[in-house]
OpenMM code with the backbone's topology and positions (N, CA, C; nanometers):
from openmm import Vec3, app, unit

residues = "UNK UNK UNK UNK UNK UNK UNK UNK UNK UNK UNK UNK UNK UNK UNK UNK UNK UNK UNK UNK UNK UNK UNK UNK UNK UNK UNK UNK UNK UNK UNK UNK UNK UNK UNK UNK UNK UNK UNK UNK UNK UNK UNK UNK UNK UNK UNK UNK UNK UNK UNK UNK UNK UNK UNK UNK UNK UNK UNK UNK UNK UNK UNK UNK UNK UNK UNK UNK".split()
positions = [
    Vec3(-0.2953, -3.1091, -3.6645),
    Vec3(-0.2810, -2.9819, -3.5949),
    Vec3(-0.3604, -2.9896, -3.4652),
    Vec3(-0.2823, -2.9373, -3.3820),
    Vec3(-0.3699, -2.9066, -3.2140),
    Vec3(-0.3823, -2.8131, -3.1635),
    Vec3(-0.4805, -2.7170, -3.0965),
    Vec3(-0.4920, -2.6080, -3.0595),
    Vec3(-0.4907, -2.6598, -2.9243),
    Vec3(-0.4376, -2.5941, -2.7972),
    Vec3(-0.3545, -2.6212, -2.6856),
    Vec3(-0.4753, -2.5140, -2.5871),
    Vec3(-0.5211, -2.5287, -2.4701),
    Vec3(-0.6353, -2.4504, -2.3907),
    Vec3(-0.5522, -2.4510, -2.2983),
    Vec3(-0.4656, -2.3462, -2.1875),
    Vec3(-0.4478, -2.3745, -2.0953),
    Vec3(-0.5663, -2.2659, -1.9455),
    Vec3(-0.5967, -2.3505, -1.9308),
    Vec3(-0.6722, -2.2635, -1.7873),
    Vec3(-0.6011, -2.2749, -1.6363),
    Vec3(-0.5587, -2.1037, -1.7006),
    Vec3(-0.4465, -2.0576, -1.5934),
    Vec3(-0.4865, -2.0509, -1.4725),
    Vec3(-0.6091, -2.0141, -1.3940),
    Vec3(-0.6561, -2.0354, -1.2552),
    Vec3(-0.6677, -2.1702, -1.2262),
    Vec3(-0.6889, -2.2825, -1.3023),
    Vec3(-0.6139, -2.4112, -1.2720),
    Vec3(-0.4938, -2.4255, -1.1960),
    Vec3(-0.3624, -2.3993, -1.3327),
    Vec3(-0.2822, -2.4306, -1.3507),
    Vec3(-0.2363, -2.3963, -1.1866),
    Vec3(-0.1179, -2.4911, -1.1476),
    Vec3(-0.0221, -2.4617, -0.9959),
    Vec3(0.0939, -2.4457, -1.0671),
    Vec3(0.1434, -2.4557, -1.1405),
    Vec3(0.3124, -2.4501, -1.2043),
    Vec3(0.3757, -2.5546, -1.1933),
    Vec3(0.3167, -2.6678, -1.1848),
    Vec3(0.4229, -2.7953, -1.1758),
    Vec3(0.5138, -2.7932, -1.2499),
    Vec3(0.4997, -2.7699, -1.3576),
    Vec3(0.5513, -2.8065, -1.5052),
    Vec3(0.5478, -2.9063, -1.5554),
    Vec3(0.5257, -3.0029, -1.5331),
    Vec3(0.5101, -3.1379, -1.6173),
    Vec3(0.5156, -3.1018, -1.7619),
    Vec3(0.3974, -3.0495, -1.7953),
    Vec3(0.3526, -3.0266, -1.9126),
    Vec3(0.4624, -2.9880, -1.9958),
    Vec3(0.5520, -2.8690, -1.9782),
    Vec3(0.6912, -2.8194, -1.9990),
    Vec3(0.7734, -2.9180, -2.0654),
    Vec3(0.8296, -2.9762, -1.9028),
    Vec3(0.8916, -3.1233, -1.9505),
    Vec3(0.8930, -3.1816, -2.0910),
    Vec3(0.7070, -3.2581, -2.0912),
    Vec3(0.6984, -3.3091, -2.1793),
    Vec3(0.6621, -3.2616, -2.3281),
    Vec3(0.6046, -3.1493, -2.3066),
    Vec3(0.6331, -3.0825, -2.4608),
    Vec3(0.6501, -2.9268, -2.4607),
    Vec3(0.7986, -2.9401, -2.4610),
    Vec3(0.8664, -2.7988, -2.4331),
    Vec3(0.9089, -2.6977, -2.5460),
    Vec3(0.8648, -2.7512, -2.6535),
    Vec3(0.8427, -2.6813, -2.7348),
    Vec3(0.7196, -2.6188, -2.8630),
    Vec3(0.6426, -2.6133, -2.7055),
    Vec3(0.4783, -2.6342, -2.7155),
    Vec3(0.4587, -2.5703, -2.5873),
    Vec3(0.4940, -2.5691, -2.4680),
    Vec3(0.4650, -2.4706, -2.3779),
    Vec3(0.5789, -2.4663, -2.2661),
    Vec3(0.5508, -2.3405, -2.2225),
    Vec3(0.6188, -2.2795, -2.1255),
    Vec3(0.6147, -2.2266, -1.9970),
    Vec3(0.6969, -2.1695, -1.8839),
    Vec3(0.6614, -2.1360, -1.7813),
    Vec3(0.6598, -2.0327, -1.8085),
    Vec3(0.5152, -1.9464, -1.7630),
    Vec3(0.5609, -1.8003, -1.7731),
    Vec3(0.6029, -1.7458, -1.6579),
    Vec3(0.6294, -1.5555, -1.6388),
    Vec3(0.6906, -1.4947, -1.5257),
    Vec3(0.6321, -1.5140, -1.4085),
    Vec3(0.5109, -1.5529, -1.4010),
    Vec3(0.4372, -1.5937, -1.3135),
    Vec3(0.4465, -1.7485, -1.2628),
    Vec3(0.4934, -1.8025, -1.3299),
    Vec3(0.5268, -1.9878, -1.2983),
    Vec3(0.4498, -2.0663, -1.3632),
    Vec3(0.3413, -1.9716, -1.4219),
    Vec3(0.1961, -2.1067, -1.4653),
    Vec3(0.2075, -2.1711, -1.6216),
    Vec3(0.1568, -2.2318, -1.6674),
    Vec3(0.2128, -2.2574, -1.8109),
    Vec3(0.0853, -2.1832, -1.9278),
    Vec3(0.1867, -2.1655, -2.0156),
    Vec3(0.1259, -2.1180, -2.1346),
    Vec3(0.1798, -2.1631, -2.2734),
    Vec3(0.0052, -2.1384, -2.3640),
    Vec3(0.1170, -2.2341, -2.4952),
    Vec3(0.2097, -2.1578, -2.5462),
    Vec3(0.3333, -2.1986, -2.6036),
    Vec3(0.3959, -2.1095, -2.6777),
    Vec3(0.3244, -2.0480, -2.8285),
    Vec3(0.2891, -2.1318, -2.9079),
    Vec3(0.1674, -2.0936, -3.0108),
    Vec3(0.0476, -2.1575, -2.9388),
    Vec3(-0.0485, -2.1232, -3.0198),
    Vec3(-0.1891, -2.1827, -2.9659),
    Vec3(-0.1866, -2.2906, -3.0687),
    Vec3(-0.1567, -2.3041, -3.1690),
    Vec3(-0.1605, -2.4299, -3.2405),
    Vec3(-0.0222, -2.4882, -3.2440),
    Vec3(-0.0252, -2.6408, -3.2599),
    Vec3(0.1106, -2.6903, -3.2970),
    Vec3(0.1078, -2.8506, -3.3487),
    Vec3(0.1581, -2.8617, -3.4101),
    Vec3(0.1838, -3.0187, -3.4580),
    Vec3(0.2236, -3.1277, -3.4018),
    Vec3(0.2725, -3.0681, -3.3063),
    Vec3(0.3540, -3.1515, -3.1596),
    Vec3(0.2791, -3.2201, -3.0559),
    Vec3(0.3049, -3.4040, -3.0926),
    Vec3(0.2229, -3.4812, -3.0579),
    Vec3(0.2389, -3.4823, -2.9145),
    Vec3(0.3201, -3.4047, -2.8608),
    Vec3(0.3948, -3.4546, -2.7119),
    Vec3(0.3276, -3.4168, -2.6384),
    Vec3(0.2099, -3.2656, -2.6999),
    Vec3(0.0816, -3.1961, -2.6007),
    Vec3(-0.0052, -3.3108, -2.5549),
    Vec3(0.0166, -3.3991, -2.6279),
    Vec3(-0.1059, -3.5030, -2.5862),
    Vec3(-0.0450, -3.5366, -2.4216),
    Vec3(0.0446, -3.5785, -2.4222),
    Vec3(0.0799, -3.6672, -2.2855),
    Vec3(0.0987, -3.5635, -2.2298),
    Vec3(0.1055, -3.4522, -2.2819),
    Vec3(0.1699, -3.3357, -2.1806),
    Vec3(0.0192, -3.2674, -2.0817),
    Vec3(-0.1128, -3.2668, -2.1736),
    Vec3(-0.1920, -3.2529, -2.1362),
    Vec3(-0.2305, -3.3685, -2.0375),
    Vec3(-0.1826, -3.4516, -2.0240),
    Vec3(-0.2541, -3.6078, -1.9686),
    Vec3(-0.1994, -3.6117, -1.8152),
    Vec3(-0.0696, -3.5493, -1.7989),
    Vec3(-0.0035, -3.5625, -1.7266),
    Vec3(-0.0167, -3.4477, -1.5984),
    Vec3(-0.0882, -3.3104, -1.6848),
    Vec3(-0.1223, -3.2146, -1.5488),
    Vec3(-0.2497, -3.2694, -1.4351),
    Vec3(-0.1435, -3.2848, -1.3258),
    Vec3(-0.1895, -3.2898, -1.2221),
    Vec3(-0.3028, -3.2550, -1.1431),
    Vec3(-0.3476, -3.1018, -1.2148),
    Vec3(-0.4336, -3.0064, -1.2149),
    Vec3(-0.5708, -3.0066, -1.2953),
    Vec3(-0.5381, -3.0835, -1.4462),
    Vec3(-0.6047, -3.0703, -1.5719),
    Vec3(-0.6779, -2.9669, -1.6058),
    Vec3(-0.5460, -2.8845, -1.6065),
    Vec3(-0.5322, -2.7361, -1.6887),
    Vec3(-0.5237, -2.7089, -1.8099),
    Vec3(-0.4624, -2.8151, -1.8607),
    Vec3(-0.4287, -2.8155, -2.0136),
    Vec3(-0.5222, -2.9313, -2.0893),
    Vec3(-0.5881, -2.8641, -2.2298),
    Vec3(-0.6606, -2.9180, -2.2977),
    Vec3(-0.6089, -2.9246, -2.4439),
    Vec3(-0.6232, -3.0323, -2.4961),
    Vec3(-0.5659, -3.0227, -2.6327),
    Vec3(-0.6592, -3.0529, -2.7433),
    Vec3(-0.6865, -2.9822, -2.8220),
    Vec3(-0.8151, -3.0107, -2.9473),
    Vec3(-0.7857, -3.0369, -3.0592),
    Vec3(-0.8487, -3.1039, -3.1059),
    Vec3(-0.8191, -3.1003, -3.2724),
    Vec3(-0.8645, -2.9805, -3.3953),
    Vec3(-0.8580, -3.0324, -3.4835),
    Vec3(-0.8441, -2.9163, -3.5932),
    Vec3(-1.0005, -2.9064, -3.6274),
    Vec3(-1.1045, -3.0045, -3.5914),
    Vec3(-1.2350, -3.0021, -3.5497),
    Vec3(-1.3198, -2.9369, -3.4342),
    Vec3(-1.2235, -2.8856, -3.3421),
    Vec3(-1.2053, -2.8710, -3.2080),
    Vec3(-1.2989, -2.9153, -3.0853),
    Vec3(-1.2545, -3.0999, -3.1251),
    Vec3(-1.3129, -3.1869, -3.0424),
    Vec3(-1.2022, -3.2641, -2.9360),
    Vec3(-1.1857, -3.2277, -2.7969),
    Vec3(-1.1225, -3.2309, -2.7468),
    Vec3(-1.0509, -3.4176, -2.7396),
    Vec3(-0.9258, -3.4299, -2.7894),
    Vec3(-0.8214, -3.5182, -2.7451),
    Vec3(-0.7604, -3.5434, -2.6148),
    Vec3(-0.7334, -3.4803, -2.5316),
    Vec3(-0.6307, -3.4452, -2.4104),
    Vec3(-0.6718, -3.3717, -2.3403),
] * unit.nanometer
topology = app.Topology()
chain = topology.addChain("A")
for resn in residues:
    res = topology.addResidue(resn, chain)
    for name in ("N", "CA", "C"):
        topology.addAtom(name, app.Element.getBySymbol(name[0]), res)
């Protein structure tokens, strides 16, 4: 299990993150991303976190010792 951090005054809206795990987060009305749950099983947050440009997105474990 992963609990997903996004820090939205980071975030620019690239989407990358989207892209790569899109059923794990989203663009909101505003453009920036947010998780869809705060937890998820979905290994794809890892690269998805790896990949913001920004490093907005944080991904933790079920220890909540940060992975991503």
């Amino acid at each position: 299990m992963y609990r997903i951090e996004i820090d939205r005054s980071l975030c620019s809206g690239f989407g990358s993150c989207r892209e790569l795990a899109p059923t794990s987060v989203r663009l909101g009305p505003d453009g920036l991303a947010e998780p869809i749950d705060a937890e998820t099983d979905d290994a794809d947050v890892l690269e998805a976190a790896a990949s913001c440009p920004m490093g907005a997105m944080v991904v933790l474990d079920a220890n909540g010792a940060q992975v991503a």
